[in-house]
N, C-alpha and C positions, 0 to 999 in steps of 0.2 A: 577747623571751625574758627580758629583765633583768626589767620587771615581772611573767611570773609566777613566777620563781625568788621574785623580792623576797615574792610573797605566798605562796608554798609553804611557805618558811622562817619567815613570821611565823604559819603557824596549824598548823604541825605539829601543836602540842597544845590546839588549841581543841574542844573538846567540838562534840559532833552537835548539827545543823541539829534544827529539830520536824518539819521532812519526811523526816528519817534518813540524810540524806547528808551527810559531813564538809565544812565551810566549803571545806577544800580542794578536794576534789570538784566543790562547785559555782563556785569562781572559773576550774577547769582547764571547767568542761562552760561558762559564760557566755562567757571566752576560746575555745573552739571554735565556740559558736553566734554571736561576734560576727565573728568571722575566716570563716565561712560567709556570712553574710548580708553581708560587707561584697566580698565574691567575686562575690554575687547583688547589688551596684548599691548595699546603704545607705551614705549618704555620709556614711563616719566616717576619720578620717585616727590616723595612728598616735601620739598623744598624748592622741584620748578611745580609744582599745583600752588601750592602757597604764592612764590613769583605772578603767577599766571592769573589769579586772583584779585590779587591787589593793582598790577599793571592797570588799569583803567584809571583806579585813581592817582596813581602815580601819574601817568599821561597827562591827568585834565590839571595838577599841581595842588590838589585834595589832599596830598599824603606826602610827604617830606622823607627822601632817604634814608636820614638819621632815624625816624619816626620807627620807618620799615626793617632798619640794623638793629634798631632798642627793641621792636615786640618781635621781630621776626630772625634774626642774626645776619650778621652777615654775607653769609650764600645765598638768603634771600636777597636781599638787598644788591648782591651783583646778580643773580639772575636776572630783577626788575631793569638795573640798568643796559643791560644786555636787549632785554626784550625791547626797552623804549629806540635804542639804538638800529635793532633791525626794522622797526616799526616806520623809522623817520626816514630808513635808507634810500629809499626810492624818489624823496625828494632831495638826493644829494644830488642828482643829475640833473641837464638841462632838459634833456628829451629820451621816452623810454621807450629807447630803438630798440634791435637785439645786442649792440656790443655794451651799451648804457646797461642794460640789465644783465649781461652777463658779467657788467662788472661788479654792480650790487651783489648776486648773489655769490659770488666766488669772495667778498669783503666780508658778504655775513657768516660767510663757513669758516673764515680763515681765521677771524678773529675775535670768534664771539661764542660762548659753549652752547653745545649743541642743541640744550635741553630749550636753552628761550628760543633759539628757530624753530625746533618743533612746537612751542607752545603757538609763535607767533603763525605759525602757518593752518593750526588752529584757528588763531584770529582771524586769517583771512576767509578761511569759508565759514566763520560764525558770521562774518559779514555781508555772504553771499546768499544766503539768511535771509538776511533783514535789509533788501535792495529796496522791498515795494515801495517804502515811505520818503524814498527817494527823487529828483527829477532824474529823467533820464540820460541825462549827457553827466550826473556823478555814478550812476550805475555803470556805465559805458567807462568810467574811468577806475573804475575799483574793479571792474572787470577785466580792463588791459592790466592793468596793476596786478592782478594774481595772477592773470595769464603768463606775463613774462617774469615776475618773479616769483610768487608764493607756491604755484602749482609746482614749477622745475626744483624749489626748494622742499618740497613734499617728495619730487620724487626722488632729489639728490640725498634725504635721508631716512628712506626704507616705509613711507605713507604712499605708496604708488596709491592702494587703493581710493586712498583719502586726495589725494594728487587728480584720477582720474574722475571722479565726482564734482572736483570744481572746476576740469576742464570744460567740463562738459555743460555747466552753469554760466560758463564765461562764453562761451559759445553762444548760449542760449541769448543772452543779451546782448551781444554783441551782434551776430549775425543770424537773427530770428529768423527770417524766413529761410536761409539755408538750414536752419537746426530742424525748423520742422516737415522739410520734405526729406531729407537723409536720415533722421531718426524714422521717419515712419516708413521710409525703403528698409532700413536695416534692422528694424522688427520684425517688418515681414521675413527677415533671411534670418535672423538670428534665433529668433524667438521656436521655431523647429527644430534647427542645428544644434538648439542644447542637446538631446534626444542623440543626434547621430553623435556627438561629442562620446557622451557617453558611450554606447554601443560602441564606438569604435577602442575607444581604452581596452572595456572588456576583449571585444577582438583579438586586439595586438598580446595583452596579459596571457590568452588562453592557449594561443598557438604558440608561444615563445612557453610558455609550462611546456607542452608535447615537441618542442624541440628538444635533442637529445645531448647538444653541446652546449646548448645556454648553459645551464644548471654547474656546467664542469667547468666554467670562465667568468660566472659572477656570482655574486651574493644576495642577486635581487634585482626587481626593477622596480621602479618606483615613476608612475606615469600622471603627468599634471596636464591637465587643459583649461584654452579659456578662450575666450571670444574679445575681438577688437574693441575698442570704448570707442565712442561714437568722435568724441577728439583726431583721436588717432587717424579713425577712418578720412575726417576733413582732410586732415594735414598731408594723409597720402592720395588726397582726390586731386587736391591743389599744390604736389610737391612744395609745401612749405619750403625744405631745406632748400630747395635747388629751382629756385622762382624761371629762372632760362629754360630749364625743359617743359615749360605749360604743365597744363591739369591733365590729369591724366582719367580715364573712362570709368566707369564702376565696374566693367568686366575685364579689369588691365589688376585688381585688387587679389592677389593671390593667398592673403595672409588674414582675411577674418576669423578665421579661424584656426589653432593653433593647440599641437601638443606638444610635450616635451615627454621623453623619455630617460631618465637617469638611469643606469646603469652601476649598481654598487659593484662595489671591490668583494671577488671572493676571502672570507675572514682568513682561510686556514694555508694562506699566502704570505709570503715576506710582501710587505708597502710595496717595494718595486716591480715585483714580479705579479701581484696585486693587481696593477694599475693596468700591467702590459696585456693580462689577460680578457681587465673587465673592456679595455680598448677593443681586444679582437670582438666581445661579445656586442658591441656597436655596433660593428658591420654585420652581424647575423642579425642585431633589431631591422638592419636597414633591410638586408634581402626578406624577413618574415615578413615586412611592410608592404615590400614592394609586390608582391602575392598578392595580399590583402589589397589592394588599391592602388591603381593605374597611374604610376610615377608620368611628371612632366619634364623629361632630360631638361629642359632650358632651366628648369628653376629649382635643378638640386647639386649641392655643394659640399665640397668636402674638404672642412676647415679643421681637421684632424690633420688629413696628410700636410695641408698647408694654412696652419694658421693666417689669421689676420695680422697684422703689422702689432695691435697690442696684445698679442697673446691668445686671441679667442680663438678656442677649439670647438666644435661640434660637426657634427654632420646634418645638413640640411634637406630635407626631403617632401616634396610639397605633390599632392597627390588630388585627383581627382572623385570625389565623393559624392555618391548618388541618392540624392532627396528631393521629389519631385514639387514639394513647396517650398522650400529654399531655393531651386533651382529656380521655380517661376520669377519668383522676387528678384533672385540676381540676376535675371535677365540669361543663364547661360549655367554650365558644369559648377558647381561647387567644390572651392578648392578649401583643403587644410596640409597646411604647415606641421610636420613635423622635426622635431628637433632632437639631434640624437648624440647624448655624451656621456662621460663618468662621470659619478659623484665629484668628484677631482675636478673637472672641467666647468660642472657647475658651478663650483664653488669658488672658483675662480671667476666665472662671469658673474656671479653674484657681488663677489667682497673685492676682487683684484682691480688691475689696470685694464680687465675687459668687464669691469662692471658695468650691469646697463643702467646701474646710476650714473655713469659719466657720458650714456646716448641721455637720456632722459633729462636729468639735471642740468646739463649742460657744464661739463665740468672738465678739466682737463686730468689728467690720470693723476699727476702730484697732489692735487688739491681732495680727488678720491681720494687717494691714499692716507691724508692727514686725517678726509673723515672720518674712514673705515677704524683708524687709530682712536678717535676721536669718542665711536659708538663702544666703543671698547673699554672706554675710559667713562662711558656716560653717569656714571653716578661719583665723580669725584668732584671737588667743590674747587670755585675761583678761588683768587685770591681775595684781597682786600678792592674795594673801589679805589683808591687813589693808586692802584699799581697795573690800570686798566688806562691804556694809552688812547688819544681819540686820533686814529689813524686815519689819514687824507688817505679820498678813494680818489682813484683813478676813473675818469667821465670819459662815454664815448666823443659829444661833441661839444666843445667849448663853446662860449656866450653870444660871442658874435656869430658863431652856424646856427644857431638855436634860434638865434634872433634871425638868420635870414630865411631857416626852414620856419619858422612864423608868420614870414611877410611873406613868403611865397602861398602858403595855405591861404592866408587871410584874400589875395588876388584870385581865388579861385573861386572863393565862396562867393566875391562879391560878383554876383553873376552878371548887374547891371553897371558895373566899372565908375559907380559915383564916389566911389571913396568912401564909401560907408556900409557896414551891414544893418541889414533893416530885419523884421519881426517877420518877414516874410522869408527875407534870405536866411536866417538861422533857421527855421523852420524845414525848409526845403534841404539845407547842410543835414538837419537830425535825417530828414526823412532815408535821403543817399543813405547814409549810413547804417543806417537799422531799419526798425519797424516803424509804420509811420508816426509821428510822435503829436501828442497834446496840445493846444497850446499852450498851455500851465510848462510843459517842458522848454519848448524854444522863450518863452516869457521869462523863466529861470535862467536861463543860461542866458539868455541879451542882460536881463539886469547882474547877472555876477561881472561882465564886462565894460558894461555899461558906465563906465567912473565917473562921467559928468552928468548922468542922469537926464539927457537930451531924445532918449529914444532912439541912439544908433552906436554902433560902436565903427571908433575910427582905427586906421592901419596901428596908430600907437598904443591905443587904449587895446587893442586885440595882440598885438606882441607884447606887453608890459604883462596882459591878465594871464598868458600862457606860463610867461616866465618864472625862476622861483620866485617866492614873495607873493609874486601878482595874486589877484583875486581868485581866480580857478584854483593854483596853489594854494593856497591860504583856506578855501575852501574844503582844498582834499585833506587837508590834515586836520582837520577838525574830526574829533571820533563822534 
């Protein structure tokens, strides 16, 4: 209570948010969502809520560091400056490509505790939130902006769910009319397949009880399912990773569906002999399975006998599943993915160098690895603020690319080649882009570039506004 009193009283008179809610409003609505989710399991201890709290008015310069050390101590006070630091990161770059962002977030992990990334990544879908009172080319920019870093920093530290909620928000504004014909295909398929989900668990559970060698090789199975988030599904319509291979078809999608099956260590084993045996009872999940439902030889894998290059073991088994309104939806046989390992192996793709925080987050296995150290360590406190160094991040493209990939855009917009964008041509740029837009939108966005206030913007005034500093910048950091 003391930190939100302390930032109640420091922003009494702080002028409105650009999403049109009072600074206050939003520290009292961040402090509610972060006292919820830490109710639902997020591991935050009560010196980052405190941080988390007051960061609003630290940001807008309502509250003074020293202010924050004298009522709150010092761990708060490096938390805050932690948080404003991840907060600013994305305006450390000149353009936010995928290697620009992969450098931001691989900066925020390395050197800054763990507890203000996860608060900040809170920050970013409490702002996903509050887009309405927005124009639409800053929604569009706080969109890309969690897209490429806050959702991958969600999921680089154990908030998939929270991660896959804003993907899916960032989509939505970004690429509207794709979100709403793929969301409302993959309701139609998904929305019954919960049903076979289930059903099929029990399945797999019942026949493996009446097999006669499981019982004598583990200690249990422990079976998880889930269904793709609509993210995911884009990204594998349109081979995000791997743009040269094209998009690929909705009936080319073999993984909306998706179990895992863990395989515990019999107890009454040595650890080694343990492991060797609940392995054998892997391959008996896999032959009970393949009974149970019409294996597709091309799309099963067996990353036991021959791990992945970083370690990951499972067995992969992707099967043909029969429901006659899912099937309608997906145009064809409904496939689910099963996934089949030890205890051991899970926990190894979960926490190790095959974590699938380092597919998700984007992260390379060292920098997992500090994390992993890192969540370990999550309730131990910084040091002092003056022994917190401000590390130079590494940018994917320096000033002058920045500035030419600006003047290259800016030639494209201008569709009639006068040298100037006009109320029409920003208009028609929103429309390409998204959904079609307002004119209070494209009006918004000519006058944030607009510097001379003539009614057009020119090739300089549109590479200066993009740049940092420039007026879009300037704009986006305003909380």
């Amino acid at each position: 209570m003391t930190a939100l009193k302390l930032a109640l009283a420091s922003l009494q008179h702080a002028p409105l948010r650009r999403d049109g809610r009072s600074p206050a409003t939003r520290a009292v609505q961040l402090a509610s969502t972060l006292a919820d989710l830490c109710a639902a399991g997020l591991p935050l201890d009560a010196a980052a809520m405190c941080a988390g709290v007051v960061s609003e008015a630290a940001d807008l310069g309502a509250l003074r560091a020293d202010v924050i050390r004298a009522q709150l101590g010092p761990e708060v006070a490096a938390l805050v400056h932690d948080m404003l630091r991840v907060r600013q990161a994305p305006r450390r770059i000149e353009l936010l490509d995928d290697e620009g962002a992969s450098a931001v977030r691989e900066w925020c992990l390395a050197f800054h505790d763990v507890r203000s990334c996860v608060v900040e990544v809170v920050g970013w879908w409490d702002e996903l939130q509050h887009l309405g009172g927005r124009p639409l080319f800053e929604q569009q920019a706080i969109a890309l902006e969690t897209l490429q870093i806050g959702a991958p920093l969600g999921h680089a530290l154990g908030l998939g769910a929270l991660s896959a909620v804003m993907e899916d928000m960032c989509l939505k504004v970004l690429f509207p009319e794709s979100y709403t014909s793929t969301s409302a295909w993959l309701r139609g398929l998904l929305d019954p397949a919960e049903d076979l989900l289930f059903s099929a668990q029990q399945r797999l559970l019942s026949a493996l009880d009446e097999h006669p060698d499981f019982g004598k090789l583990s200690g249990g199975l422990l079976v998880k399912a889930r269904t793709k988030s609509l993210f995911s599904v884009m990204k594998k319509l349109l081979h995000l990773g791997d743009m040269a291979r094209g998009g690929r078809s909705r009936e080319e999608l073999y993984d909306l569906l998706g179990m895992r099956a863990i395989v515990k260590p019999p107890d009454f084993l040595p650890p080694a002999e343990a492991e060797a045996a609940a392995t054998k009872a892997c391959y008996i999940v896999q032959d009970v399975a393949c009974k149970l439902w019409r294996p597709i030889p091309s799309r099963s894998k067996d990353y036991i006998v021959s791990p992945k290059p970083n370690g990951y073991q499972s067995i992969h088994l992707t099967s043909a599943a029969a429901i006659a309104a899912a099937e309608a939806a997906a145009g064809g046989p409904l496939c689910v993915e099963l996934q089949i390992r030890t205890a051991a192996m899970d926990i190894a793709a979960e926490s190790g160098d095959a974590a699938h925080a380092v597919y998700k987050g984007g992260l390379d296995a060292r920098t997992a690895r500090q994390l992993q150290a890192q969540r370990l360590l999550l309730f131990s406190s910084l040091g002092s603020l003056d022994e917190v160094e401000d590390v130079p991040l590494a940018i994917g493209l320096g000033q002058q690319d920045a500035a030419a990939a600006a003047e290259q855009l800016f030639r494209h917009l201008d569709v009639n080649g006068d040298g100037r964008l006009s109320l029409d041509e920003v208009r028609q740029a929103l429309t390409d882009l998204a959904a079609p837009s307002s004119e209070r939108d494209a009006a918004a966005l000519l006058a944030a570039l607009d510097r001379n206030g003539d009614g057009g913007v020119s090739m300089e005034e549109f590479v200066e506004g993009l740049g940092p500093g420039g007026r879009l910048d300037s704009r986006r950091r305003q909380t």
